[in-house]
N, C-alpha and C positions, 0 to 999 in steps of 0.2 A: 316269587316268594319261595325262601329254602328253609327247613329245619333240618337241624342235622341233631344226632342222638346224645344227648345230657348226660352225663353218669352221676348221681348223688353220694354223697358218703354213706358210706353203711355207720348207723347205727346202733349199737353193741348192749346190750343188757348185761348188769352186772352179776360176776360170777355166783354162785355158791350151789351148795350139794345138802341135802336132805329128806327121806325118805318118809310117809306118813300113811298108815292103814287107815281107808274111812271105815268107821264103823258101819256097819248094815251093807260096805261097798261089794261083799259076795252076791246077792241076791242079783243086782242090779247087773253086776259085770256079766255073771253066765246067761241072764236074759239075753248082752247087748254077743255075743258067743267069744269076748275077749280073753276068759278063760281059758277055752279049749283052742288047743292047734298056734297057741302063742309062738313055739318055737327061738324063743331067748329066754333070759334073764327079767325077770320082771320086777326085778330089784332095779335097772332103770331103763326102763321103756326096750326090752326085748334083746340087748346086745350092744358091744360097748359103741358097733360105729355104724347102728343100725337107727335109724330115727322116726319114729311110729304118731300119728296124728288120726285122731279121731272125730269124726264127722256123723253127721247125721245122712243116714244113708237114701237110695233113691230107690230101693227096691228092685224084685228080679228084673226089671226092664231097664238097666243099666248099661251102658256101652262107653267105649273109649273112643267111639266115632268125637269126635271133638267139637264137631259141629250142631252137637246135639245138647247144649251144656245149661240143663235149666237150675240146676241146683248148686249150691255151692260147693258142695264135694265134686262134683263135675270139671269144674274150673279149677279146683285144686290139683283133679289128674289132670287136665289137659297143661297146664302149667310143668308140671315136670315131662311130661312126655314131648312136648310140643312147643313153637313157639308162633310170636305174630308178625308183623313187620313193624308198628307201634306198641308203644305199651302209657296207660295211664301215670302220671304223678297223682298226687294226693290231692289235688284240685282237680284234676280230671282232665288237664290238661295234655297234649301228647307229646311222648319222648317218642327217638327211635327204635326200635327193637333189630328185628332183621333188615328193615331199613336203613341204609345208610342218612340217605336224606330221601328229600320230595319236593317238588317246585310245580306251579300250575302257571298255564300260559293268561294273560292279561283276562281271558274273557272268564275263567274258570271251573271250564269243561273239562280239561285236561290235564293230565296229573303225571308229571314223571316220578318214578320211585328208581330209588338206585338200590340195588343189594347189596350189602355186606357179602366177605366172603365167608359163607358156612356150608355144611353137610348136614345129609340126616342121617342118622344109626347106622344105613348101610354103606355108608361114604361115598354116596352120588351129592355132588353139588347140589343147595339150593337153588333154583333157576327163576327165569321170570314166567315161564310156563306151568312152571308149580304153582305160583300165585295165579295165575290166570285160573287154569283148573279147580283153585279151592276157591278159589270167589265167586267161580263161577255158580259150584256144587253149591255152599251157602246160600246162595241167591233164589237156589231154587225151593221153592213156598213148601213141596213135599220133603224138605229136608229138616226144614223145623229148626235152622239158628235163630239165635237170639236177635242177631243184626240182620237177617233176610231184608228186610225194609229198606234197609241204608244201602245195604249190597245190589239193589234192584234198581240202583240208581244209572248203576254204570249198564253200557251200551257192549255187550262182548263182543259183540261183532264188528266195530270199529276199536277196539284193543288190542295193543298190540305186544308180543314182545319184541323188546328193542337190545336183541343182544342175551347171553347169560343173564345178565346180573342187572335189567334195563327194560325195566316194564312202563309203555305206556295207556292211563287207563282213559279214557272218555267216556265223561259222564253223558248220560240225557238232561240235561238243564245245570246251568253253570249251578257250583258250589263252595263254597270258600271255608266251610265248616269239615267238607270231606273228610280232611286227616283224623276226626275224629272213628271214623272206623277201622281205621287200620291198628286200633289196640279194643277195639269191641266183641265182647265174649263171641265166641261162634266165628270164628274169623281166621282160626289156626291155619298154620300152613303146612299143606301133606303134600306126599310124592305128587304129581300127576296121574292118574290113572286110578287112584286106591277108591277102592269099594269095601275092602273085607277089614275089619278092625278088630278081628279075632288076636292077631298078632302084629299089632300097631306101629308102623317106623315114624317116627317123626324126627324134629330134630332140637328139641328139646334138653335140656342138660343132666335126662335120666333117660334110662332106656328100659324096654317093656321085661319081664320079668313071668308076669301071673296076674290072673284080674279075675274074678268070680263075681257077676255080679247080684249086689247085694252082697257085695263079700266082701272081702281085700282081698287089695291092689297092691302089687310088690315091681319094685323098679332098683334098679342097680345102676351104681355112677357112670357116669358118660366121659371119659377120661376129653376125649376129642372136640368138645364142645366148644362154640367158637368162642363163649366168653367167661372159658376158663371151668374148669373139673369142678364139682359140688363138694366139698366138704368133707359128705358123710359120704358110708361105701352105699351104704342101702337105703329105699324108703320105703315103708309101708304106709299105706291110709285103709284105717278099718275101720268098720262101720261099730254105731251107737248111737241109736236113732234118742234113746231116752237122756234127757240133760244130767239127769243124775249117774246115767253109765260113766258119759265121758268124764262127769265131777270127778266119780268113785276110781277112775280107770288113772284118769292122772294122781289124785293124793296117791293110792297105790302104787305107783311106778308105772305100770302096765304102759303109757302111754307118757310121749314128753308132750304130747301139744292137743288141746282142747277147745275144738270152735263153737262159736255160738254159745257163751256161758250168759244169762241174764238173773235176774231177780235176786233173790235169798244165795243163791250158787254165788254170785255174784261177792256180798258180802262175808260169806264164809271161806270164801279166796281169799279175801284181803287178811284176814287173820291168819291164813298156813303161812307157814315159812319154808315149804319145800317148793313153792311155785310162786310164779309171778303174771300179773294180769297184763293183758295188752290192750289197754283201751280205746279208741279211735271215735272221740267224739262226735256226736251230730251224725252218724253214720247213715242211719236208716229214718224214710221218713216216713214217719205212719200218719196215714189215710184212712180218710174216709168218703167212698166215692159216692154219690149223689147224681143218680141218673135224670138225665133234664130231661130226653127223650121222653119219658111216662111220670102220671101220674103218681104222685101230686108233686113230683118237682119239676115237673115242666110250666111251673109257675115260680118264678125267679125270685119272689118275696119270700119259701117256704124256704129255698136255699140260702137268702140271707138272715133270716129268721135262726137256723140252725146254727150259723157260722158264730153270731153273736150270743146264742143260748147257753153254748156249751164253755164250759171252765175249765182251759186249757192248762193252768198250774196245778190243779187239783188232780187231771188227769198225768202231768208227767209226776207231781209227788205220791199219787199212791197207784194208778196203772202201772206205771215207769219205776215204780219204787225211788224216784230221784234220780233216774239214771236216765235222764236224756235232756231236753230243751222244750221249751213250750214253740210252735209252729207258726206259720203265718202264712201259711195259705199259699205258699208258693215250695216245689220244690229246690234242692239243692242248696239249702243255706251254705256259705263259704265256699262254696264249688266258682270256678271260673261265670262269670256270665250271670249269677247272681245277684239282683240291685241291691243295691244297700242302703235308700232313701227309703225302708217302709219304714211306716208307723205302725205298731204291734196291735193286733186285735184282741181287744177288750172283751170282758163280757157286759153286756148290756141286756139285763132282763126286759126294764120297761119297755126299749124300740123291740127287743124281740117279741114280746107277746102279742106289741100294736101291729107288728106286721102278720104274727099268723092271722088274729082277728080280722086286719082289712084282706087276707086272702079268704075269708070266711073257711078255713079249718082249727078252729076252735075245736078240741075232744078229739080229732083226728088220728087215727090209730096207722104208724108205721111200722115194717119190719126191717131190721138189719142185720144184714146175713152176717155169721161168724164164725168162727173156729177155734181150735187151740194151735194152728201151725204158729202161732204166735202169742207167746204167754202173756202179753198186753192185751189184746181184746177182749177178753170176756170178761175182767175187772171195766178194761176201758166201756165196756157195753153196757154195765151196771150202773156208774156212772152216768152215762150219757142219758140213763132211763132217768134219773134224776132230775138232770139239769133240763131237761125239754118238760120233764113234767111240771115244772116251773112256769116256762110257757107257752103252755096249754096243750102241747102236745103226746101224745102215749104213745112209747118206745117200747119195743118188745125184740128180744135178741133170736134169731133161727141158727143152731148150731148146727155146722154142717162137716161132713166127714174130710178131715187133714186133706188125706189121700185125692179125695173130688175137690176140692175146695174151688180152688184158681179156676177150674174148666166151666165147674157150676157156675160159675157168679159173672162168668160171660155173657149170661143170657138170661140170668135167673135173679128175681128182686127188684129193688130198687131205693138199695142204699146196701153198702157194704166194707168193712175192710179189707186192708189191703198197707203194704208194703214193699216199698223201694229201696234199694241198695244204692249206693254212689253211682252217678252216671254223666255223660256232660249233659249240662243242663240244654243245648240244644238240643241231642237226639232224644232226652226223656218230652222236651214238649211236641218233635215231630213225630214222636209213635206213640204218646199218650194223651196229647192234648190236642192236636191237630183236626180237623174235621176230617170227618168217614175214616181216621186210623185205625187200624184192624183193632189196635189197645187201648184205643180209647172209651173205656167203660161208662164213664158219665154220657155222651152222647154229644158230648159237648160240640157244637159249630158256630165259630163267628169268621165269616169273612175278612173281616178287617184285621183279625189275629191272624190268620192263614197268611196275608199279603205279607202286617210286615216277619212273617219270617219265612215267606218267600226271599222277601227285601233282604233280609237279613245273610241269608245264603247267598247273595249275590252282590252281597258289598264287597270287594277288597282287603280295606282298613278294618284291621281288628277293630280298634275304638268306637269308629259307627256301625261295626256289626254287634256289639255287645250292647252299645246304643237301641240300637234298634229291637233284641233280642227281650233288654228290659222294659220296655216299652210295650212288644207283645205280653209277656208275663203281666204286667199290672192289668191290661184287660182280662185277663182269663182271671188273676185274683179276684177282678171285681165279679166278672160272670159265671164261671166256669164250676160244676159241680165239683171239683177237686177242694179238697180240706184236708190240708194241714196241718192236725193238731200238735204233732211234735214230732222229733228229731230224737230217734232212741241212741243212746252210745250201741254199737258193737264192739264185745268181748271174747275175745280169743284169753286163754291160758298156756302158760308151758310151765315146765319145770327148770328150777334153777340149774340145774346142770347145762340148758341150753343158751349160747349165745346168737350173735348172727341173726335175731328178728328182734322187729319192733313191730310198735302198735300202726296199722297202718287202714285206712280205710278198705269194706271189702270192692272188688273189680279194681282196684288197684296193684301196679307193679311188684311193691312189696307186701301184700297181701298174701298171705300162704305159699310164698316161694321160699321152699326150704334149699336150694341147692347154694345158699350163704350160709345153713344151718352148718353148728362146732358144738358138739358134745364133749364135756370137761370131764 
């Protein structure tokens, strides 16, 4: 089995130029510090060939280490610094990146990758011992990639390089899903040897410049790159943790691209004429997770009771303000591997309330943990106090501090939100839904699920492994504390003077890769 690397058309956003002061956007700006130390023009985004995007930051424990990439400004630096050997399409499917191609031998242990001919920054060849070294580094638990899991797969010690440009990898248990890691955040490819990320080489199509973290991050074009010079001369990405900075920071100029735009921000975009939305629908699936492990949802009636309680249109028209899709209990709508025979989940108050009363929690009082990292749940919380009290059951929201959130609610509760970015929908069920997976928050275990996507990794034929893939997914819909409620758009911004982006899903190829960005 070969893939070799797709290239898509770029698609282009239509020209134009104009400038807009938000009102009240001073306060908001020198809070987010885009104000001071700007060093351009901020009549449009800092200098004519200089291209500035702002993000929500990750605070002073920031690094350009790339293996470290929980946030999405993270992924945005490692993308210009850095690259992978795959990269996602918009179904999550995988292109080549630094790979040329990839072929596995009949049983499915084994995995040739062919390289491309590239360099990094310092013009050493990339090699197949580079890749070894950073899968290797990934892999390890103390390192804290996103993909550790997947990476843990392979056997380094029977790995080989085969050559420059001719790595072969052996897995410990055949895998036919593999290629999916090789465009999996935390995956980047560095020197051999690199420890220190002070002054970061990779081989990505910017090179390092300056980084503060919790600051900006400044990169300069990489004329040498193997798949051709970026655009612009310069980038920066500067932090604006609050939604209204980066609103305030783009109508002002201050900034041409604005991630993460949701609700009211949302709507008062559509009306500027100096910027344009990029919207990427279905993006994100918001959850709601349902620990079976403990009390009282380790009684299977209280979780279908819930699933049918709640009123999923209600929640994406006024949680979602209309910006997303009503859920169905499985991730990855439209994503590769996805079934497309469900029947949508209704609400049904009667069967709901008959099953909390035959679980005898009638009057039952739960808590669900929440926060504001996400401007839907605490409406969506309000809500949900509603519909359960309908029947029979009392919902009560625990808000918990941004900053702690995600670490908390690993251990803490038992019931919580949470959200997913686009992922393939196998590695989101073998490191969320799997039994005893380190992220699998609900607790969820069934055998039978585990086998077939055992099964599933070790078919061959795409066809019966997506077969099979669906298959597991409908039991876990039927079992599994995971809920679905909906699929929020994600909203990126820029300004009309920029071309060279479209609306693209986030963890995806054209997602935040400015080195197509054309400032007019």
């Amino acid at each position: 089995m070969t893939t070799r690397a797709r290239t898509e058309p770029e698609r282009r956003p239509e020209l134009g130029r104009r400038g807009v002061l938000a009102a009240g956007g001073a306060l908001a700006l020198a809070a987010s510090g885009l104000l001071t130390g700007c060093g351009g023009d901020a009549k449009d985004g800092g200098g004519g060939d200089r291209f500035r995007a702002a993000f929500t930051s990750g605070g002073s424990q920031e690094t350009l280490d790339p293996h470290v990439a929980p946030n999405f400004v993270d992924q945005a630096r490692a993308k210009a610094l850095y690259d992978t050997l795959g990269t996602y399409a918009d179904d999550m499917s995988v292109r080549g990146r630094l790979a040329e191609s990839w072929e596995s031998d009949a049983s499915g242990t084994r995995w040739r990758v062919r390289l491309r001919a590239a360099r990094f920054h310092d013009g050493k060849p990339v090699t197949a011992k580079d890749v070894l070294y950073s899968y290797r580094r990934a892999a390890d638990p103390a390192v804290g990639s996103p993909s550790q899991m997947l990476l843990s797969a392979i056997d380094f010690t029977a790995s080989t390089a085969d050559g420059d440009r001719s790595v072969v990898l052996v897995l410990k248990a055949p895998n036919f899903e593999f290629p999916t890691v090789f465009a999996g955040p935390g995956t980047e490819i560095i020197p051999a040897g690199t420890t220190d990320f002070r002054k970061p080489v990779g081989s990505g199509p910017f090179t390092y410049v300056s980084f503060t973290p919790g600051g900006t991050a400044r990169y300069r074009r990489w004329a040498d790159h193997w798949d051709g010079a970026p655009h612009i001369a310069e980038l920066e990405i500067v932090p604006a943790n609050e939604e209204s900075a980066r609103l305030n920071a783009l109508l002002s100029g201050q900034v041409h691209y604005a991630a993460d735009m949701a609700g009211a921000f949302v709507e008062r975009l559509k009306k500027d004429g100096s910027t344009r939305l990029l919207t990427a629908e279905r993006a994100t699936a918001q959850q709601l997770l349902l620990r079976t492990g403990r009390a009282p949802f380790d009684d299977p009636r209280l979780i279908r009771a819930v699933r049918l309680g709640i009123d999923r249109e209600a929640l994406v028209r006024i949680a979602l303000a209309g910006h997303g899709e009503t859920g169905n209990d499985l991730f990855g709508m439209g994503l590769r591997g996805y079934p497309e025979d469900l029947e949508p989940r209704t609400r049904d108050v009667a069967a709901a309330r008959k099953l909390v009363k035959e679980a005898g929690a009638e009057g039952l009082h739960i808590t669900v943990e929440t926060s504001s990292v996400d401007a839907a749940w605490e409406p969506a919380a309000d809500l949900m106090t509603r519909h359960l009290r309908e029947i029979g059951l009392k919902l009560t929201a625990n808000t918990r501090a941004s900053s702690t959130y995600f670490s908390e609610i690993k251990t803490k509760g038992v019931a919580a939100f949470n959200t997913t970015s686009t992922l393939p929908v196998s590695d989101f069920l073998q490191q969320r839904v799997r039994g005893g997976a380190a992220r699998n928050q609900t607790q969820y275990a069934s055998k039978k699920f585990d086998a077939l996507l055992d099964r599933a990794r070790t078919t061959r034929e795409e066809k019966d492994r997506l077969s099979l893939l669906a298959r597991a997914q409908k039991i876990a819909r039927a079992e599994s504390g995971l809920l679905v409620w909906a699929f929020s758009d994600a909203n990126d911004a820029i300004r009309r003077s920029v071309t060279g982006l479209r609306a693209a899903p986030p963890n995806s190829h054209d997602w935040a890769r400015f080195d197509r960005v054309r400032l007019t």
